[in-house]
C-alpha positions as CSV (number, residue, x, y, z in Angstrom):
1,X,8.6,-31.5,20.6
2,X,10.1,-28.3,20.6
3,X,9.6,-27.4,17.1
4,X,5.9,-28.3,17.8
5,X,5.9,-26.0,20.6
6,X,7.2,-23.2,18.5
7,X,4.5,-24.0,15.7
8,X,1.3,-23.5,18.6
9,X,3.1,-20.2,19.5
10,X,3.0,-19.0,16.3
11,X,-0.6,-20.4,15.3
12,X,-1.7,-18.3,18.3
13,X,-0.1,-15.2,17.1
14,X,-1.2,-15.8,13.7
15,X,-5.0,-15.4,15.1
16,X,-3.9,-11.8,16.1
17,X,-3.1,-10.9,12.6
18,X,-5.9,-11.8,10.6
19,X,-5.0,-13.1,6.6
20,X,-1.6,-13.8,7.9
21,X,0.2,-17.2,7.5
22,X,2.3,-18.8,10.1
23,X,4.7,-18.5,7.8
24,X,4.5,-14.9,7.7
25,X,5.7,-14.5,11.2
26,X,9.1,-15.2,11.1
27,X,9.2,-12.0,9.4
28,X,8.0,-10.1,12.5
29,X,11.3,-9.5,13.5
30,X,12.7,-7.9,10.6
31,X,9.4,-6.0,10.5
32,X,10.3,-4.9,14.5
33,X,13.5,-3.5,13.6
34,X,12.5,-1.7,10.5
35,X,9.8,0.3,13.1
36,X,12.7,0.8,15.4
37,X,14.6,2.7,12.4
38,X,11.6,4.4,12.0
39,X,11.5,6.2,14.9
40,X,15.3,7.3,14.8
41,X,14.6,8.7,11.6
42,X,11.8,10.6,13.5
43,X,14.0,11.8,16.5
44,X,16.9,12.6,13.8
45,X,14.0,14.9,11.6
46,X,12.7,16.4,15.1
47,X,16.1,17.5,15.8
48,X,17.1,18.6,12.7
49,X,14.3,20.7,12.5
50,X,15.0,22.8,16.3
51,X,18.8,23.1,15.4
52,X,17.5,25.3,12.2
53,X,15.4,27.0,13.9
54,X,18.2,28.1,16.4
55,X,20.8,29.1,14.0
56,X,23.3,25.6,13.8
57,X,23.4,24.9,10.0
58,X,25.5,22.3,10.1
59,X,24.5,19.8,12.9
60,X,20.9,20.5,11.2
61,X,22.5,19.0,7.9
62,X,23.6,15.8,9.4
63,X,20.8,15.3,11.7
64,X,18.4,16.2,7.9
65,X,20.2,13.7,6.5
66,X,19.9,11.0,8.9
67,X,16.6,11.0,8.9
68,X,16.0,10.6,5.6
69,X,18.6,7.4,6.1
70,X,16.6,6.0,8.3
71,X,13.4,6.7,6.5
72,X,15.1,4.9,3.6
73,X,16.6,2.3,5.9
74,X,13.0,1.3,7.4
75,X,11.8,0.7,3.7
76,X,14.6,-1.6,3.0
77,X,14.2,-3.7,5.5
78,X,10.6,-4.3,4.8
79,X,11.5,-5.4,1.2
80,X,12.5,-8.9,1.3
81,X,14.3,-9.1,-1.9
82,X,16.7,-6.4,-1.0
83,X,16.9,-8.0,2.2
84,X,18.0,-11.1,0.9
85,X,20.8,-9.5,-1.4
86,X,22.5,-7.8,1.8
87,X,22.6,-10.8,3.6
88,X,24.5,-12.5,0.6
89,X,27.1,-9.9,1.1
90,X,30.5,-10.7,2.3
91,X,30.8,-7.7,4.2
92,X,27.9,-8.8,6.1
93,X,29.2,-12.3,6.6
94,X,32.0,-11.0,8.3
95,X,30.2,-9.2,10.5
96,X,27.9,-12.0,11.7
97,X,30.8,-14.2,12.1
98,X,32.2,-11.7,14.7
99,X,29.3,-11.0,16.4
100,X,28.9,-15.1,16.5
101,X,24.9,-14.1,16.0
102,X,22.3,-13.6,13.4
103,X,21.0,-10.3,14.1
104,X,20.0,-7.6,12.2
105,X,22.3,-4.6,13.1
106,X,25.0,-5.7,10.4
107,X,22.3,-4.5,7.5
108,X,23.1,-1.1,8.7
109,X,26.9,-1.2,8.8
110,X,26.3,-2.7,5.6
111,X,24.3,-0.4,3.4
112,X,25.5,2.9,2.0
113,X,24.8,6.3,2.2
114,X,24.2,6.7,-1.5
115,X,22.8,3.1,-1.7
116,X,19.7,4.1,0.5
117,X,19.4,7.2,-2.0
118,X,19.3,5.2,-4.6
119,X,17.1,2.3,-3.4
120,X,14.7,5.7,-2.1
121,X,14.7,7.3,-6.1
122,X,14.2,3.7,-7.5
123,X,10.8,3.4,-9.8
124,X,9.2,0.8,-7.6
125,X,9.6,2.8,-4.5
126,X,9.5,6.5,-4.4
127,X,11.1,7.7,-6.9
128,X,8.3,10.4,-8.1
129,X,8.0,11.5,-4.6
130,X,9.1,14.6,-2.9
131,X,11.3,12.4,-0.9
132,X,13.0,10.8,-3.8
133,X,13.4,14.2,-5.4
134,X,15.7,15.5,-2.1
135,X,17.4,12.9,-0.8
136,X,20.6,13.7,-3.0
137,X,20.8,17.1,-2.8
138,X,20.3,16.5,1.3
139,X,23.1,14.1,1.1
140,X,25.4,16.7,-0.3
141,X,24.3,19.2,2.0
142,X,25.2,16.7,5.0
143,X,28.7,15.9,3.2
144,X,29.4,19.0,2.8
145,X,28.5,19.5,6.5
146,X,30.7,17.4,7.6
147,X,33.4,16.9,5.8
148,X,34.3,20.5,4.6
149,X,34.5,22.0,0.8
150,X,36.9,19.9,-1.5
151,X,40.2,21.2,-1.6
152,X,42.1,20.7,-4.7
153,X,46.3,21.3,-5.4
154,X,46.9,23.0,-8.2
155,X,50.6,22.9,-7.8
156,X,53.3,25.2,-6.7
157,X,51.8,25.5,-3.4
158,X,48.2,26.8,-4.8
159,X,45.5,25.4,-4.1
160,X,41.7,25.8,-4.9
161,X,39.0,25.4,-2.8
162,X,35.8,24.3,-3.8
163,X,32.3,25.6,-2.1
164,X,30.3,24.1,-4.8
165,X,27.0,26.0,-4.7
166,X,27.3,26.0,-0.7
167,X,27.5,29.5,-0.2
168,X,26.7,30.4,3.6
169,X,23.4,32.2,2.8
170,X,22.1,29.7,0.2
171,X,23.4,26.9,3.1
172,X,21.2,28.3,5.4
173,X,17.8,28.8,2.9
174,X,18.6,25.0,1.8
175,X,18.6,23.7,5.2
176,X,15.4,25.6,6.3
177,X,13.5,24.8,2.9
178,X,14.1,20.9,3.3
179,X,13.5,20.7,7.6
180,X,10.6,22.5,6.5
181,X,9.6,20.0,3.8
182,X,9.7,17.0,6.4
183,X,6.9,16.1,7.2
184,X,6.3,15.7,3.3
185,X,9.1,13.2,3.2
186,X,7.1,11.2,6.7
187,X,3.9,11.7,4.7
188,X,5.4,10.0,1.6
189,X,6.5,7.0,3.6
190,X,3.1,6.4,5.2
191,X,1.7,6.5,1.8
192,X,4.0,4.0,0.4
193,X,3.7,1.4,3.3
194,X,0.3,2.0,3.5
195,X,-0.7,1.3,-0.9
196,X,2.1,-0.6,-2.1
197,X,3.3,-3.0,1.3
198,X,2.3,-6.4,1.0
199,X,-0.5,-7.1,3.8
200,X,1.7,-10.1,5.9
201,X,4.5,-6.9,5.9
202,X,1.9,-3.8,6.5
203,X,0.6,-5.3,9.6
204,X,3.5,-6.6,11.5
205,X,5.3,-3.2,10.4
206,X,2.2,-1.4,12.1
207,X,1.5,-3.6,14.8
208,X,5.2,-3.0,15.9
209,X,5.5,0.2,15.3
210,X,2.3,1.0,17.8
211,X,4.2,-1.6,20.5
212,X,7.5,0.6,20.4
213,X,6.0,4.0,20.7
214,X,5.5,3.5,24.7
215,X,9.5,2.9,24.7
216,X,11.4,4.9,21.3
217,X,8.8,8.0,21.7
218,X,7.1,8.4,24.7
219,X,8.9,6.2,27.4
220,X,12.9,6.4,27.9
221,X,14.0,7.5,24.4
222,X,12.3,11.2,25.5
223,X,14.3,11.3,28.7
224,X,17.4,12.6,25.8
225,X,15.6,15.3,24.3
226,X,14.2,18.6,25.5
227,X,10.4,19.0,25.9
228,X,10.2,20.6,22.2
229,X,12.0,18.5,20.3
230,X,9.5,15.6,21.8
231,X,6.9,17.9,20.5
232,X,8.0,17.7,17.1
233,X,8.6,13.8,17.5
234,X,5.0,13.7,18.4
235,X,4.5,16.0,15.3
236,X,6.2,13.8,13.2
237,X,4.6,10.6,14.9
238,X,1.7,11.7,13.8
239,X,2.4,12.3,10.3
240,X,4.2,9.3,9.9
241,X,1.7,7.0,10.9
242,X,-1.3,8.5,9.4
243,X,-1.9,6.9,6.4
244,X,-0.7,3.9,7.6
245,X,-3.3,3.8,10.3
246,X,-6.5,4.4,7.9
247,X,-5.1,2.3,5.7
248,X,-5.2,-0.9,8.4
């Protein structure tokens, strides 16, 4: 009885989402949670973006870098296959086995810095995007950023330090050229989601994405920020969503 109960519910939905199957609801969940990454990655960008533009490099870097993340984070969890091979993970077992729940949170504890880089530069992605093109050299930026240069021991109580190519000046030009480039790397999401996303996937993605705005952009999640960064968010809202709006 209950199972038939659960089948009407999602019939109904289903008549919401034209072309989709029942099926494809079940989904709608994953496709909730992959919008809510979305609009981290669009409060991490809008900060990055204001801590430039006031002179702190290095928050910028990590706050740059963690939106691409979650840029590259939001895509992942739209594509099923990749989905599927996290979950298989032992890592992620453990997790769930703790948390004595199947939720979705472990996929983040569970995916790599470099890994979303890599999944973001891979040929049936993005890979001859802008986005694809900056992700590493944002990643380094963000170590670096955080973590210091490398320090070497050469012996006999020398040792060498390493600044790589992360000179002060060039820091600085490197952070403002890529908060800068942003809304590129938004633009080139909405793109993809909007051409390549299967239509079950495209419409739940969308459809959530337009539910959570009252609550991650314009509800409680601004109450953190200062009125300009919410400006940019909206900036970045905008650009994000575009192409996946004309393209529903």
């Amino acid at each position: 009885m209950q199972k038939r109960k659960s089948y009407i519910i999602l019939a109904r939905l289903a008549k919401l989402f034209k072309g989709i199957r029942v099926g494809d609801l079940k989904n709608y969940s994953i496709s909730q949670s992959a919008a809510n990454v979305f609009f981290l990655a669009i409060w991490h960008g809008a900060d990055s973006i204001l801590l430039a533009d006031e002179g702190y490099w290095r928050p910028a870097a990590v706050s740059l870098h963690f939106s691409l993340h979650c840029l590259s984070l939001s895509l992942m969890l739209l594509d099923q296959k990749k989905v599927k091979r996290v979950l298989k993970r032992d890592k992620y077992t453990e997790l769930q086995k703790r948390q004595k729940s199947v939720i979705l949170d472990p996929l983040f504890a569970n995916i790599g810095h470099q890994e979303a880089v890599d999944y973001i530069k891979s040929p049936r992605v993005l890979s001859k995007s802008q986005l694809a093109k900056d992700s590493q050299k944002i990643l380094d930026l963000r170590e670096f950023a955080s973590y210091g240069p490398k320090i070497e021991i050469l012996g006999d109580a020398k040792t060498k330090i390493s600044v790589e190519k992360h000179y002060p000046r060039q820091f600085q030009r490197e952070i403002k050229k890529y908060t800068a480039s942003l809304p590129s790397y938004f633009s080139d999401v909405s793109q993809f989601v909007s051409r390549k996303l299967d239509r079950a996937n495209f419409i739940t993605f969308t459809q959530s994405i337009m539910n959570l705005r009252k609550v991650l952009l314009d509800g409680h999640s601004k109450k953190y920020h200062r009125s300009d960064t919410y400006t940019l968010a909206q900036e970045l809202y905008s650009i994000g969503t575009r192409q996946m709006m004309l393209g529903e």
